[in-house]
C-alpha positions as CSV (number, residue, x, y, z in Angstrom):
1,X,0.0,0.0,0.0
2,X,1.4,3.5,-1.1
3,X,1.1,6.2,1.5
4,X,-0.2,9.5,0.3
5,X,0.0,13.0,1.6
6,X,-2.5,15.4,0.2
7,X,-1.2,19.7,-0.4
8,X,-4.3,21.7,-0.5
9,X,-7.5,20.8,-0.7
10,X,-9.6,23.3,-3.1
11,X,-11.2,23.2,-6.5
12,X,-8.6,20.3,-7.8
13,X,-7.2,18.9,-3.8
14,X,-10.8,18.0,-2.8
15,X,-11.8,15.5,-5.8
16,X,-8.1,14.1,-4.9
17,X,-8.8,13.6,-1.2
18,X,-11.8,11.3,-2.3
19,X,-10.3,9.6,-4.8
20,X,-7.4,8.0,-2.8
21,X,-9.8,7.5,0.1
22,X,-12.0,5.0,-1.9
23,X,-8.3,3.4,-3.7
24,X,-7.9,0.3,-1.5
25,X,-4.0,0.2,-2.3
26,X,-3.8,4.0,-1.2
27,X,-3.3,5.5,2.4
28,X,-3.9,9.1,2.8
29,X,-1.4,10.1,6.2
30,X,-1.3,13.7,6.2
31,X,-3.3,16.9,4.5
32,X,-1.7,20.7,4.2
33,X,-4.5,23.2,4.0
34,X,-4.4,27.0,3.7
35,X,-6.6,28.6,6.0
36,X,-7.0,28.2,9.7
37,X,-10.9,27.2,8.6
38,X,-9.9,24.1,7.6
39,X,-7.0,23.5,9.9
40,X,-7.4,20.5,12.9
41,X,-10.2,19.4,11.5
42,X,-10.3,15.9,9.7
43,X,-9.7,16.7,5.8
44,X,-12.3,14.1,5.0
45,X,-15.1,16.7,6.6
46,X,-13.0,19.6,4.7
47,X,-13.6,17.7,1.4
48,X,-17.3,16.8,2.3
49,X,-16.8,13.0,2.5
50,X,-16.8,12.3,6.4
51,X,-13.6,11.6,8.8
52,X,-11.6,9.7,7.1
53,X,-9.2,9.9,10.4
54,X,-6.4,12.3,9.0
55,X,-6.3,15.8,10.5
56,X,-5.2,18.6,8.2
57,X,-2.7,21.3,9.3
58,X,-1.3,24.5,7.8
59,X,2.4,23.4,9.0
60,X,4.6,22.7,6.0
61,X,7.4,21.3,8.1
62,X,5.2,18.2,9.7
63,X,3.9,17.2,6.0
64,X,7.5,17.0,5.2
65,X,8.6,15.3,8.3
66,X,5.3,12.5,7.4
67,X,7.0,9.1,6.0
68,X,4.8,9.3,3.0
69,X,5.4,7.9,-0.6
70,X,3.7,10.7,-2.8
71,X,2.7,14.1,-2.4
72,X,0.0,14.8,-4.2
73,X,1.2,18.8,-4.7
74,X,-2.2,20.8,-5.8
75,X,-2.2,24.3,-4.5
76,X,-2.6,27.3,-7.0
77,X,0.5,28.2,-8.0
78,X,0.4,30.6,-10.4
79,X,0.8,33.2,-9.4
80,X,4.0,31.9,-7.7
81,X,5.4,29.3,-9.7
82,X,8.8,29.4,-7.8
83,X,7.4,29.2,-4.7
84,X,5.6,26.0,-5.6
85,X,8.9,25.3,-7.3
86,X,10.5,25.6,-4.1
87,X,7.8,23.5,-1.9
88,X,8.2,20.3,-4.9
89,X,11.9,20.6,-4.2
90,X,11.7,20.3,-0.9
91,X,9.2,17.7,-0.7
92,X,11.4,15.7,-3.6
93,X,14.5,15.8,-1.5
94,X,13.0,14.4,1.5
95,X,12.6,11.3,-0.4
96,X,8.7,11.6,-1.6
97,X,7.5,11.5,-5.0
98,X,5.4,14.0,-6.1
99,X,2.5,14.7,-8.7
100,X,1.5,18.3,-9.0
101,X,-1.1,20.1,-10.9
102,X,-0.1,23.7,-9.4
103,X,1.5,25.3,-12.2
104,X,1.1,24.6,-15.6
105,X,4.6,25.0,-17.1
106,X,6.4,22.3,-14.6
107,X,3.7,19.9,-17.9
108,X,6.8,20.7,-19.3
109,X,9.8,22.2,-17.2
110,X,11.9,23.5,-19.8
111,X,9.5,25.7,-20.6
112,X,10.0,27.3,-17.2
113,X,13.7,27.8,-18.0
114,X,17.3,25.2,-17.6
115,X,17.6,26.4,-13.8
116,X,14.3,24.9,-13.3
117,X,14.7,21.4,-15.1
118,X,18.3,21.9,-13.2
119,X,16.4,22.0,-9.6
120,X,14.0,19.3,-10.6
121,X,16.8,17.0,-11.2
122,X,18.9,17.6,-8.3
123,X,15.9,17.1,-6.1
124,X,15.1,14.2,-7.3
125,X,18.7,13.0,-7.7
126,X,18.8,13.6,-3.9
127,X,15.4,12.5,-2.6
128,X,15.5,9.4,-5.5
129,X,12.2,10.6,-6.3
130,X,10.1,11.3,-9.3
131,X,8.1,14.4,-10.1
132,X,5.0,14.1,-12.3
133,X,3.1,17.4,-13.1
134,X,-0.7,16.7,-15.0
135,X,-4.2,17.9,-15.5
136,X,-6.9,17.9,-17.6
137,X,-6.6,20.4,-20.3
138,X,-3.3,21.4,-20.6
139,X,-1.5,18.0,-19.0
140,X,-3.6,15.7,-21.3
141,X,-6.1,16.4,-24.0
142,X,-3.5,19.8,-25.5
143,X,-0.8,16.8,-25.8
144,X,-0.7,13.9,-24.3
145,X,-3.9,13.1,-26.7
146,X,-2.7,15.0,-29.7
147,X,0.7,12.8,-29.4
148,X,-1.1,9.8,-29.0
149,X,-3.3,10.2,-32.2
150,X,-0.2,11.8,-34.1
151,X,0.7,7.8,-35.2
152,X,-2.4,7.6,-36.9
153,X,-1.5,10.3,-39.5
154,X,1.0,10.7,-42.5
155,X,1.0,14.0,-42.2
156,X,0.1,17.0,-40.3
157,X,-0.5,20.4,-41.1
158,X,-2.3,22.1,-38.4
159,X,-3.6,21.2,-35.3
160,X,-6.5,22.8,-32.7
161,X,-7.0,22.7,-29.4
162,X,-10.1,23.8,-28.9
163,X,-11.1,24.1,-24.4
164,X,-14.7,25.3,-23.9
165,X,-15.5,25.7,-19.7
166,X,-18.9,26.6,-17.9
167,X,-17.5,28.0,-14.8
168,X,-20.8,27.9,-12.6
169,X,-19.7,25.7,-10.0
170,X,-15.9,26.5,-10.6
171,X,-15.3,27.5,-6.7
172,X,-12.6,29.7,-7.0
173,X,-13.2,33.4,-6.7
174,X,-9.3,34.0,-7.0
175,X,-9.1,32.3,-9.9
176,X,-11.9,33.4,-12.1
177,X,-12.3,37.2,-10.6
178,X,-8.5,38.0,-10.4
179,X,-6.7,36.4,-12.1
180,X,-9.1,36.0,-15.3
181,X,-10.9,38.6,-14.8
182,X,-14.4,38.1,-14.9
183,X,-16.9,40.5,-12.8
184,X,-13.9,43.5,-14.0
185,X,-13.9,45.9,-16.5
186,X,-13.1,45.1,-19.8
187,X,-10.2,47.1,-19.7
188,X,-9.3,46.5,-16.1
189,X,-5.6,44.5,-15.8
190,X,-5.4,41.3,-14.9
191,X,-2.4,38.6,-14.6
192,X,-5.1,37.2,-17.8
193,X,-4.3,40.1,-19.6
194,X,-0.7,40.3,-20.0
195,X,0.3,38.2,-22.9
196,X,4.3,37.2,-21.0
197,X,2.8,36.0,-18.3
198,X,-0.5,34.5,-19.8
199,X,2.2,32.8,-22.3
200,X,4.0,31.0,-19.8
201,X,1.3,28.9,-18.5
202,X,0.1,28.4,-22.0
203,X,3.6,27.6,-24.1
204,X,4.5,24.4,-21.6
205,X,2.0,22.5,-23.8
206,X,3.2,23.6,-27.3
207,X,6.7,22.8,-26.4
208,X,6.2,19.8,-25.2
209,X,4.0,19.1,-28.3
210,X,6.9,20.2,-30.4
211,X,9.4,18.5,-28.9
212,X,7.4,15.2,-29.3
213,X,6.7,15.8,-33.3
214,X,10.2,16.9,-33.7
215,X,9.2,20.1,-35.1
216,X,10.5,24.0,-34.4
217,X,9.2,26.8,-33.0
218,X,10.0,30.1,-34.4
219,X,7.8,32.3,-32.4
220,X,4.7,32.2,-29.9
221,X,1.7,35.0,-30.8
222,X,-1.3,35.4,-27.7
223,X,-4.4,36.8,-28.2
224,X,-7.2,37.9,-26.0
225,X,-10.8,38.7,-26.4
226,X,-13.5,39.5,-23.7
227,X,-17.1,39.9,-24.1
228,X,-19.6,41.9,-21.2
229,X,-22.4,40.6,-19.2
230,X,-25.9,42.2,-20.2
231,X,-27.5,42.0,-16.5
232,X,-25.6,40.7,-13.7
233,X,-25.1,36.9,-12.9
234,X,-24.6,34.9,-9.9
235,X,-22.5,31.4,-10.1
236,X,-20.8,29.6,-6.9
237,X,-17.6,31.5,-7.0
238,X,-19.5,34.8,-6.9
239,X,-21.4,37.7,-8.4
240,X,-20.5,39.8,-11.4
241,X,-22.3,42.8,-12.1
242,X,-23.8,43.9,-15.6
243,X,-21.5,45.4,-18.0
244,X,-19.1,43.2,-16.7
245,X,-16.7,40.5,-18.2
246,X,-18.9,37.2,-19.0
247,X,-16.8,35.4,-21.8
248,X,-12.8,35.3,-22.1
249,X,-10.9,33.3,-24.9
250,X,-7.6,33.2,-25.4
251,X,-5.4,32.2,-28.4
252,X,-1.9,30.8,-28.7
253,X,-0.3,30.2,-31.4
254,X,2.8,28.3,-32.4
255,X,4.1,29.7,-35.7
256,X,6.5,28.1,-38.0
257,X,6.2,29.8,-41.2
258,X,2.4,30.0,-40.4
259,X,0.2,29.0,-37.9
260,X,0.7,25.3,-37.3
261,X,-0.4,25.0,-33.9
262,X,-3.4,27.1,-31.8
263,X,-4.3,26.6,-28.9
264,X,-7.8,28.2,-27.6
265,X,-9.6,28.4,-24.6
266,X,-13.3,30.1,-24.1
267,X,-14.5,30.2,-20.5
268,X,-18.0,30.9,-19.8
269,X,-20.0,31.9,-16.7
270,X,-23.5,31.6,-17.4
271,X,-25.4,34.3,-19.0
């Protein structure tokens, strides 16, 4: 039986929490939360699926002390990549494995830089772990699926990644209020907004793509587009007000001569 350690227990941490609780060859043996609402408590009751007998604490130092197998690392990271960076390293060197969906570049270190993949490395060189970062949409379907399919093709001359989300039950006011924006002005910045650091989270899956066809990139173009609420609207993560943002999409593309690659998201609250 593997023992497991749960970081954070949100939007993504929760779902996690239950899944290894019902896995009969996993033990969950520790929880990290955020807020001192969810701290002593059992995290079975924080993630809404009774005591499961493992009481969750805010104390980074006794998760890493925990004799655990995996970390499953699932904060929002973000908007600090290198201080999630800095947390997988740690946990890596103390001889736990960990799979992380906190920020979306570690899909595909390099595209967070040499010193990162450098760090990674010596972590796990020194812990003799293994790091695994994943998700949904990018971590899977914008190229582990595209990859997968490549075989069955002679040739290929563009490819779309097309991500359409209803964000209703999305419980996460940081994510969807400030840091993409909705219930803001149209022209009011957010982290969504500017295209270096919206690129970042959205290049990891491009290079990794490109790096599995074998194919070059010559440059990275980002678009943005918002549309405005006609009446306010109400969803589980908040309230945004009429005139403010409803719909965001955003466009990457991977040029090589011309566009060979776009990748494009369009998230919608309801209307």
């Amino acid at each position: 039986m593997l023992r497991v350690i749960q970081w954070a227990t949100g939007s993504v941490g929760r779902h996690a929490v239950a899944a290894v609780h019902e896995r009969p060859d996993l033990e969950l043996v520790g929880a990290l939360v955020y807020s001192d609402a969810k701290a002593c408590r059992d995290v079975g009751d924080v993630c809404g699926i009774g005591p499961v007998g493992v009481t969750a604490t805010t104390d980074p130092d006794e998760i890493v002390a925990l004799d655990a197998d995996c970390v499953l690392y699932m904060p929002q990271g973000e908007m600090n990549p290198m201080g999630a960076l800095d947390d997988i390293c740690r946990l890596l060197g103390s001889g736990k494995n960990v799979v992380s969906t906190a920020v979306t570049g570690l899909i595909y270190p390099r595209s967070l830089g040499d010193k990162v993949v450098d760090r990674l490395e010596s972590a796990c060189a020194t812990g003799q772990t293994s790091f695994h970062a994943t998700g949904i949409e990018p971590g899977w379907a914008a190229e582990v699926l595209p990859l997968t399919m490549s075989g069955l093709f002679q040739r290929i001359d563009s490819l779309l990644v097309q991500e359409l989300m209803d964000y209703t039950s999305y419980d996460s006011a940081d994510m969807l209020f400030d840091i993409m924006g909705f219930g803001k002005a149209p022209d009011e910045p957010v982290p969504m907004a500017d295209a270096a650091l919206a690129g970042v989270t959205f290049r990891a899956p491009l290079m990794l793509l490109a790096d599995g066809l074998d194919a070059t990139i010559d440059d990275f173009v980002y678009h943005r587009e918002v549309a405005v609420a006609a009446e306010a609207f109400d969803i589980k993560a908040g309230t945004g007000r009429g005139g403010d943002r409803r719909r965001t999409a955003f466009r990457l593309h991977r040029h090589r001569g011309r566009p060979s690659r776009t990748d494009r998201r369009a998230h919608h609250p309801p209307r």
